[in-house]
Structure formats: structure tokens, C-alpha cells
C-alpha positions as CSV (number, residue, x, y, z in Angstrom):
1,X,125.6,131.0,71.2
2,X,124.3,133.5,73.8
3,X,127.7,135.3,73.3
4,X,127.5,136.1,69.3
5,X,125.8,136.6,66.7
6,X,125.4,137.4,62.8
7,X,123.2,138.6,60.2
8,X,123.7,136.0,57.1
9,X,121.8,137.8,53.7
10,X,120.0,135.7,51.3
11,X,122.8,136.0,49.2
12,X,124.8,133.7,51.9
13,X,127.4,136.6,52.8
14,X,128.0,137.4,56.7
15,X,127.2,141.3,56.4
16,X,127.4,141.8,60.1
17,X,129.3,140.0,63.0
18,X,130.3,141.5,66.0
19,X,133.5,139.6,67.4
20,X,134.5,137.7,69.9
21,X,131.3,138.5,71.8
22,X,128.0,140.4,71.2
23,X,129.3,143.4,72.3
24,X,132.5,143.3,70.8
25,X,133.2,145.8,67.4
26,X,132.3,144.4,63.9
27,X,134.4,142.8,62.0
28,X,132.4,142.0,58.9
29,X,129.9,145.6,58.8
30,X,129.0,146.0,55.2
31,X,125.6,146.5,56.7
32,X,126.7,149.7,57.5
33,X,128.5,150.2,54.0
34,X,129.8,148.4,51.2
35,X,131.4,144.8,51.2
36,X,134.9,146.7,52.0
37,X,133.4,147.5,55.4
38,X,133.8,143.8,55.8
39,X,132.1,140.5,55.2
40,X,132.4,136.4,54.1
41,X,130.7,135.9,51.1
42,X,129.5,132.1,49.9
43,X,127.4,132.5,46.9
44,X,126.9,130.2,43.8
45,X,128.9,131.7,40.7
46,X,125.4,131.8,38.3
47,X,122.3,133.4,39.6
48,X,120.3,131.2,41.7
49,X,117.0,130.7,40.1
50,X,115.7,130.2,44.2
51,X,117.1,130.5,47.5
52,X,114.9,129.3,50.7
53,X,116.0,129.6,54.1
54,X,114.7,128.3,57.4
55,X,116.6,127.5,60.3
56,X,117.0,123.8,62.1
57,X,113.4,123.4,63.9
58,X,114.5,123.7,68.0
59,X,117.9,125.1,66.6
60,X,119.9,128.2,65.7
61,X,121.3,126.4,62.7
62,X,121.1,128.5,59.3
63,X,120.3,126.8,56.3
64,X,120.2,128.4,52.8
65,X,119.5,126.7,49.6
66,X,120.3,127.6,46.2
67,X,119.0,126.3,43.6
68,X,120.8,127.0,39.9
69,X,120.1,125.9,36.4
70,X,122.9,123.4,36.9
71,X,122.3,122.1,40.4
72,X,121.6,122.9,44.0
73,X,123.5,123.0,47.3
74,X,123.1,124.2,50.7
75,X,124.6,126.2,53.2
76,X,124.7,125.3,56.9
77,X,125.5,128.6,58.9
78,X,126.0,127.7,63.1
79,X,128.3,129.3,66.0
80,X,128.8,126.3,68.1
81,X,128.1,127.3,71.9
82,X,131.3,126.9,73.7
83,X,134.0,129.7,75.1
84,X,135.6,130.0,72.1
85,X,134.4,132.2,69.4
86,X,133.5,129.6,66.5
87,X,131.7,130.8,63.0
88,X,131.2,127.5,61.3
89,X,129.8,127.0,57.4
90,X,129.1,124.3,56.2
91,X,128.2,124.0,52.2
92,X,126.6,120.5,51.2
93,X,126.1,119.8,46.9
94,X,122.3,118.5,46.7
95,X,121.9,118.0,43.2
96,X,123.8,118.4,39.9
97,X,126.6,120.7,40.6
98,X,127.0,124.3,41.6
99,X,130.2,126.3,41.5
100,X,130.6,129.0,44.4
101,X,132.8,131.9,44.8
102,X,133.9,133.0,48.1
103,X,135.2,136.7,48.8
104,X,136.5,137.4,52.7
105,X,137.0,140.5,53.7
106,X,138.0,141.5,57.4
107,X,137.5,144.9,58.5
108,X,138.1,145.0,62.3
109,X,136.2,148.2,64.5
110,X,133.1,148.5,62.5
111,X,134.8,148.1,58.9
112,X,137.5,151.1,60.1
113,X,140.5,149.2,60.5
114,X,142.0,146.6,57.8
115,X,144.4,144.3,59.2
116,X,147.7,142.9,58.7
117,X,147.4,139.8,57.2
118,X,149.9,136.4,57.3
119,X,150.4,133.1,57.3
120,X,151.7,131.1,60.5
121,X,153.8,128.4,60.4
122,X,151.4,125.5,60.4
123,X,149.6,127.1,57.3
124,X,146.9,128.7,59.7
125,X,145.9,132.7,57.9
126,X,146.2,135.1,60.4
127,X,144.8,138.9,60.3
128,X,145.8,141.3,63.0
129,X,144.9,144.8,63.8
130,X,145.5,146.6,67.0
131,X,144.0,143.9,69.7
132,X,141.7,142.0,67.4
133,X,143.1,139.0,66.0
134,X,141.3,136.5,63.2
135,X,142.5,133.0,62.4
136,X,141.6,130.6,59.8
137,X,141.0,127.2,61.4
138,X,142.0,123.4,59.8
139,X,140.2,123.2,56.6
140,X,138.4,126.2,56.7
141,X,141.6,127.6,55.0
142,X,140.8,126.0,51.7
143,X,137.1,127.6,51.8
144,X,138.5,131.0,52.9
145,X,141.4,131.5,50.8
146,X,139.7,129.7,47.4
147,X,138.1,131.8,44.5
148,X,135.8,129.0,43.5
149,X,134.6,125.6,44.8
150,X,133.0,122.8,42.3
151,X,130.4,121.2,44.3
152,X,128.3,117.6,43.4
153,X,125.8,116.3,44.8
154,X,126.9,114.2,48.1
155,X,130.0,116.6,48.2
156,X,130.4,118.7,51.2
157,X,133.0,121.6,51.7
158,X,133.4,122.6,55.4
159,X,134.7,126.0,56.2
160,X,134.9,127.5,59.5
161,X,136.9,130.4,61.2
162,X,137.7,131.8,64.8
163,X,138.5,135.3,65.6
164,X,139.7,136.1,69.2
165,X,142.2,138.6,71.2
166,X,143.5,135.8,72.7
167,X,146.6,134.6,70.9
168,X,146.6,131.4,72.3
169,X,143.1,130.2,71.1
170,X,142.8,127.5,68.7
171,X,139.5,126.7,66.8
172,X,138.1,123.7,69.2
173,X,136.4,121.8,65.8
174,X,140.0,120.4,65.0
175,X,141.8,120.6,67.5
């Protein structure tokens, strides 16, 4: 954890995250922009009527909880310490259901350079510009590349991703 960082908005979109380590270029910088400078968006498709945030108590664990007229679910937002590079999200269905939307887009040096994008053979995405890399880890593909997710209550949706130079790096949460 002491190697990264991100600024989640109370929207649940990653609008800044400097990658692989805290001194490393942006890769998601619509802070500095627009959402084509870069960022991973997790949002429940109506309005929420409330969102509340508060983190783990003793932890760096994000939690953000919307609330809609037809349900409510949460989004756990953590960078698990380790060497690797991990963003994990996590989004648990609390009550009724709530249909989200995801929207990822990588930007690499500060939302300058868009990458070439592909899939490798196992199914993993894979985004390259220049020396930055991003891959899409396990199940976090279905969160990544899906345009909506139906959530119930008791349902969970896992999502995670890990961007590195090093080609060889695999995400350690499935491994």
C-alpha cells in the first residue's frame, strides 16, 4: 500500500492512479481533464438517492454505498500490500437490486498516451503503450469489459486489475 495510491470520487470512478508505484505517471488522470484523460468508472445506472463513504476502521479499505430507488449495493475499493501492483473492487448487492454501468478508460503518461489494446491467449485484456503495460486479471474481465451488471441483494461481483512494466507479472489474487 505504501507504494500506490488513488483518488476514488463519490461517484465510485478512479479519477487518478498513478501506476505501478506512487511515483509512476497516471494512468487514469481525468482529474486533470475529462474522463478521456482516463479513469474506471462503477456507478449505479439511476441516480443514487445517497451515497456514504467511510473507510474499514484500522484499514485503507474504501467503501461506498449507494443507495437507489430500487436497491442498494456497495463498493469495496483496496490495493492489497504486496510487490505487485493490485487495484481490487469489489461490489456487494445490499438490498433490492441495483444495475451498474462500468466505463474503463486507460490513458497511460498523465492521460497523453492511449494504448494498444488486445486480448491474450488465455482471455486476459491487455493495453500497451510504450513501456506501460495494463492487464485485466481472472474475473475482473467480466467487470471491466461489461456495460452493465444486475446486482441482488447477497450477490457480489469482484473486479480487479494489475497494471505493471513487467511482462511477466500475473495478478497474485488468482493466481
Amino acid at each position: 500500500m505504501e507504494n500506490q495510491t488513488d483518488l476514488v470520487g463519490r461517484d465510485g470512478s478512479i479519477d487518478w492512479l498513478c501506476w505501478p508505484r506512487f511515483d509512476s505517471a497516471a494512468c487514469f488522470a481525468a482529474l486533470l481533464g475529462t474522463s478521456e484523460n482516463g479513469r474506471w468508472l462503477i456507478a449505479p445506472k439511476l441516480t443514487p438517492v445517497s451515497t456514504n463513504r467511510r473507510y474499514r476502521p484500522g484499514t485503507l479499505i474504501l467503501e461506498t454505498e449507494f443507495e437507489t430507488d430500487a436497491g442498494s449495493a456497495t463498493i469495496i475499493d483496496f490495493m492489497p500490500p504486496a510487490d505487485g501492483a493490485d487495484l481490487v473492487r469489489i461490489i456487494v448487492g445490499r438490498a433490492g437490486r441495483v444495475i451498474f454501468e462500468t466505463e474503463l478508460v486507460l490513458r497511460f503518461n498523465y492521460g497523453a498516451n492511449v494504448p494498444w489494446v488486445n486480448r491474450l491467449d488465455d482471455g486476459t485484456l491487455n493495453a500497451i503503450a510504450g513501456p506501460e503495460r495494463w492487464a485485466g486479471c481472472g474475473i475482473g474481465i467480466i467487470a471491466i469489459a461489461g456495460c452493465e451488471m444486475q446486482l441482488s441483494r447477497s450477490y457480489h461481483a469482484d473486479g480487479a486489475c494489475c497494471i505493471t512494466a513487467n511482462l511477466d507479472h500475473r495478478c497474485p489474487l488468482w493466481s
